[in-house]
N, C-alpha and C positions, 0 to 999 in steps of 0.2 A: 319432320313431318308431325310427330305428336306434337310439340310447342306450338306451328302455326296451326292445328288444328284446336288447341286450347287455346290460344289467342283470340282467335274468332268464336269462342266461345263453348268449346264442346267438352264434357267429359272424359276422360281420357286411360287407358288401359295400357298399360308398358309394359313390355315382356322380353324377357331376355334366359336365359338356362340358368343362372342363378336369380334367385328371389332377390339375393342383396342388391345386385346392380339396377335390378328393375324398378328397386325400391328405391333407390336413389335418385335417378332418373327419374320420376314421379316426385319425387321429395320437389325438386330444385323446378321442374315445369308446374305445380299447383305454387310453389313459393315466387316465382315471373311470375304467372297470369290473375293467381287468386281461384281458379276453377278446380272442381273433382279431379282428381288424376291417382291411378292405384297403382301398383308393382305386382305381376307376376310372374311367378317361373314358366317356362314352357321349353322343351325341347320341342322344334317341329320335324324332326326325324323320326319324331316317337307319336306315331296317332293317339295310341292313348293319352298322352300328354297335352295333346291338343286338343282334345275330347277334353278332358279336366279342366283348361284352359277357360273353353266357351262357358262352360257350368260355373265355372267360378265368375268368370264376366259377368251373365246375367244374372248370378246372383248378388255382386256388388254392388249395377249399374243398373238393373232389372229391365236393358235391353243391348240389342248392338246395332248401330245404324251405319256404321262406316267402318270397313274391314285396310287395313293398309298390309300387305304383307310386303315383308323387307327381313327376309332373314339372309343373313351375313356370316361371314366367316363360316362360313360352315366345312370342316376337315373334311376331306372324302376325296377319296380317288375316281375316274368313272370305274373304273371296276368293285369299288365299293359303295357305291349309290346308286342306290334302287327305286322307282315309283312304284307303287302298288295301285295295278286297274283294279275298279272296283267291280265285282260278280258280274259277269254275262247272264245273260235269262236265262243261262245252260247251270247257273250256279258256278262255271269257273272263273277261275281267277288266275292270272299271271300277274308275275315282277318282269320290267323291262329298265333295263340299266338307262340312265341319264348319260345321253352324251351332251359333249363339250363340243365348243367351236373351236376348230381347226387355227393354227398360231393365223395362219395364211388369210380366212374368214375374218378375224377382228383385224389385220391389216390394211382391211379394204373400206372399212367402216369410215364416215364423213368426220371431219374435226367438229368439235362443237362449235355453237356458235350462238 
């Protein structure tokens, strides 16, 4: 997705939980297209990370117009991932664990095509 979106012309922001990988990945998409393309860390299990993330963007890029989220591999069991709602107008807040589709659910799903 970053390379066709530097292809067509756009600046481009890579992010991976290591810097090194991010930076390589950017290395090799600015070296095909010729366009801005930068490398950052970011865990997105960690808000603060993502918080850090956006602040480093616009200050590389000094904007963001196109959001792509695609995070992968990510280790976790449902019993150890968690969304965090953000405050009710009551000020509280709850965690609600992320479920998973059923083996059953993605057997029913159409072949591509």
């Amino acid at each position: 997705m970053a390379l066709a979106l530097s292809e067509a012309g756009a600046s481009v922001a890579v992010t991976s939980r290591t810097l090194e990988s991010a930076a390589v990945s950017a290395r090799a998409i600015a070296g095909q297209t010729g366009k801005k393309a930068a490398g950052f860390a970011c865990d997105v299990r960690d808000e603060e990370s993502v918080i850090k993330l956006i602040d480093a963007v616009l200050k590389e890029f000094g904007r963001l117009d196109i959001l792509v989220n695609n995070a992968g591999n990510v280790v976790s069991t449902p019993n150890q991932a968690q969304i965090e709602d953000r405050p009710s107008p009551s000020g509280a807040t709850r965690s609600r664990p992320i479920s998973t589709a059923s083996s059953s659910a993605r057997n029913t799903r159409s072949p591509a095509r």
